[in-house]
C-alpha positions in Angstrom: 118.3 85.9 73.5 116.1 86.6 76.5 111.9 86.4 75.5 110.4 89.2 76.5 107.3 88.6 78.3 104.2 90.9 78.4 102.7 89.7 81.9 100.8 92.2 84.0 98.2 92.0 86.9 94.7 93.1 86.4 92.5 94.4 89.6 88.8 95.1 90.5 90.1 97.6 93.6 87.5 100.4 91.5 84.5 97.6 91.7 85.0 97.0 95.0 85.8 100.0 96.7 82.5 101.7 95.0 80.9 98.6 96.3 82.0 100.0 99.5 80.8 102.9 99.2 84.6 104.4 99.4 86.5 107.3 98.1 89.8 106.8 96.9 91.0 109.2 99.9 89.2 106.6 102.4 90.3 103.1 101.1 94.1 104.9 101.0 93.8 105.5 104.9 92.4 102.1 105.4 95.3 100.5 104.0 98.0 103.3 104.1 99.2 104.6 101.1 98.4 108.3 99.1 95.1 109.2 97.6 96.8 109.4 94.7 98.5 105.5 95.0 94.2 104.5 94.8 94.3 106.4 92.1 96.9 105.1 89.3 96.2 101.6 90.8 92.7 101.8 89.7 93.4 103.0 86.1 95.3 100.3 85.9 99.0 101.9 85.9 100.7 100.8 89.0 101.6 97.6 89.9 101.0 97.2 94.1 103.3 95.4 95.8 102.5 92.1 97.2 102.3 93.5 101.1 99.7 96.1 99.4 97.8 93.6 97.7 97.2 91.6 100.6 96.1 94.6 102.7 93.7 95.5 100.1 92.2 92.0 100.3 91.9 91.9 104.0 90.6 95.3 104.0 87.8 93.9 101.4 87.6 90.1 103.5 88.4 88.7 100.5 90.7 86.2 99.2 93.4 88.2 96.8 92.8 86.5 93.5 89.3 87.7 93.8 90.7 91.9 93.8 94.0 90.9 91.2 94.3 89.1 88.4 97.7 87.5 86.9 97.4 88.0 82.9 99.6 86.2 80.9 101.8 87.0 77.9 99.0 86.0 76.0 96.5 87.7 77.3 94.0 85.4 79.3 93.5 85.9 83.2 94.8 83.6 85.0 90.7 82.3 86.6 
């Protein structure tokens, strides 16, 4: 029998594109997805692919692990 495994990724887009001084609609143009992509990324329901991820790092000049987060089955971040 295959373990099932409760991994997910964790992100601080939110923290940083307030930081920024950003609305969701901006940081979407910046790095080319819908308003509404921001959106469900930041309430922590959507997954980005890795091509997204990176783009949101760039966008932010900063390394990726600083904007997402690997948590393991267990629950700790991976830091």
């Amino acid at each position: 029998m295959k373990k099932q495994l409760n991994d997910s990724i964790v992100n601080k887009v939110y923290e940083h594109r307030v930081l920024a001084r950003l609305s969701q609609r901006e940081l979407a143009e910046q790095v080319g997805v819908s308003k509404q992509t921001i959106f469900v990324m930041e309430k922590g329901n959507y997954v980005p692919s890795l091509i997204l991820a990176c783009r949101i790092a760039k966008f932010f000049n900063v390394d990726i692990d600083e904007i997402f987060q690997y948590v393991e089955d267990g629950g700790t971040t991976n830091e």
